[in-house]
KOLLOKE-810830 format. One record per atom (N, C-alpha, C): x, y, z. Coordinates in steps of 0.001 Angstrom, whole numbers, padded with zeros to 6 digits, always signed. Layout:
// KOLLOKE-810830
XYZ ...
//
This chain:
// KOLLOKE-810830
-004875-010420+005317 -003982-009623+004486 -003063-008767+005351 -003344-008644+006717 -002226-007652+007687 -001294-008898+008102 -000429-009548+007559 +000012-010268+008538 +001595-009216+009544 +001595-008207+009111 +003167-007580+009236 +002350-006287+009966 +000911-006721+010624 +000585-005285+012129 +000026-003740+011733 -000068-003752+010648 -000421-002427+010022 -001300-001741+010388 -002001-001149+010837 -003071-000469+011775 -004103-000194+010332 -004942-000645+009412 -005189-000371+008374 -006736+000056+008317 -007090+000789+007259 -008557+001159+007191 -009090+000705+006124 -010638+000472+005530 -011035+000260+004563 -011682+001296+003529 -011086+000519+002340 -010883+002189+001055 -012060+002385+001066 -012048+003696+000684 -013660+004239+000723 -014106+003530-001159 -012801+003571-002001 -013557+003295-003238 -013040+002208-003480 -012893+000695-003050 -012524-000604-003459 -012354-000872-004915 -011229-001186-005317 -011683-001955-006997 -010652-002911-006745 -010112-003587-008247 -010172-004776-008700 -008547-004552-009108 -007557-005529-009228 -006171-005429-009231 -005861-007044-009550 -005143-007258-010839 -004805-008622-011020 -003281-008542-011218 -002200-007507-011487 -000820-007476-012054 +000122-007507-011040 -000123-007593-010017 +000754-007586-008818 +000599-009117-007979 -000391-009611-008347 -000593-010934-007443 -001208-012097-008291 -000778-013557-007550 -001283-014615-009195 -003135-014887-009069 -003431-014062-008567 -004775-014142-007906 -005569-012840-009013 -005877-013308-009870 -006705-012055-010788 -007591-011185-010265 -007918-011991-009263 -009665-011750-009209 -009541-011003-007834 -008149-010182-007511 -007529-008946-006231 -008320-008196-006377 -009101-007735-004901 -009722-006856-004567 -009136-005923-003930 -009043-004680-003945 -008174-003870-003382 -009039-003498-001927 -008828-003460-001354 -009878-003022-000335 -009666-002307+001496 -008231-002354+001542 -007422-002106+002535 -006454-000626+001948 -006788+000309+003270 -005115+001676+003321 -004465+001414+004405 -003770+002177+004312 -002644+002773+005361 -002212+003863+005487 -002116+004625+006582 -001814+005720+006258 -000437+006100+006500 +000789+006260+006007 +002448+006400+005958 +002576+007870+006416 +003524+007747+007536 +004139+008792+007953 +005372+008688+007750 +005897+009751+006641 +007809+009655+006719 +008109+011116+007034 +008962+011223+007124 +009941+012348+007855 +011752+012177+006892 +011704+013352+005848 +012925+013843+005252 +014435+014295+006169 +013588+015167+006721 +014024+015944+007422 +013735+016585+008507 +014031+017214+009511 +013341+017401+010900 +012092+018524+009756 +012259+018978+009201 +011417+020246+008654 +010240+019964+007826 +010697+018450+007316 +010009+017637+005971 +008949+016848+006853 +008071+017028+007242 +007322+015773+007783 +005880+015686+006685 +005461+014136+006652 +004258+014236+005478 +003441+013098+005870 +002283+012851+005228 +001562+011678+005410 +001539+011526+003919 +001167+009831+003768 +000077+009878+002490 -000528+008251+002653 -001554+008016+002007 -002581+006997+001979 -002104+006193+000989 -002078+004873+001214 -001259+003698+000570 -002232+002787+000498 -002583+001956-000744 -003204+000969-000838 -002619-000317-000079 -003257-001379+000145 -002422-002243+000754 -002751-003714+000083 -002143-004214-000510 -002375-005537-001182 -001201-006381-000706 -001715-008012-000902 -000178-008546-000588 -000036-008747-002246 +001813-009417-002087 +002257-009265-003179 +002899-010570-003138 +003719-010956-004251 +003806-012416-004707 +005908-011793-004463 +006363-010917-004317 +007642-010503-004186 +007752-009709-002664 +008965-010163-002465 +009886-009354-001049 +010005-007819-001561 +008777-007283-000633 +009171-005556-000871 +007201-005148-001156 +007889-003570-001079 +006680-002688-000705 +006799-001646-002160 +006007-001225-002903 +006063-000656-004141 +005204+001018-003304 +005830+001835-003123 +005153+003488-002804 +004802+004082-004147 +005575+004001-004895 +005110+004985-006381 +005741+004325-007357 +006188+005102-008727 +006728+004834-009174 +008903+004639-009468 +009251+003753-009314 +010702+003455-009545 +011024+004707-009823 +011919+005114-009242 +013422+006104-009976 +013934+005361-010750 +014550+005867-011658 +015683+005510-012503 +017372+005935-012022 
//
């Protein structure tokens, strides 16, 4: 599931994920931990599930409008 190098850890609480991949029976079972930077002032982490996906692209939260 790393094929793109991700330095990744395993979730402490694993579950089950079928809407993102044609594979129902997705185990979630991989993080990451994301470092972005806003601004020199803005710096943050946060913990990202990591699944592959059946589409080009990375989903962080929810869409803006």
């Amino acid at each position: 599931m790393n094929d793109i190098g991700l330095n990744t850890h395993n979730h402490l609480h694993p579950y089950h994920l079928g809407w993102v991949h044609k594979d129902a029976s997705l185990k979630v079972t991989k993080q990451y931990k994301l470092k972005f930077v806003i601004c020199a002032k803005f710096i943050n982490e946060v913990v990202v599930d990591v699944v592959p996906l059946d589409i080009c692209g990375f989903i962080l939260a929810n869409p803006y409008l």
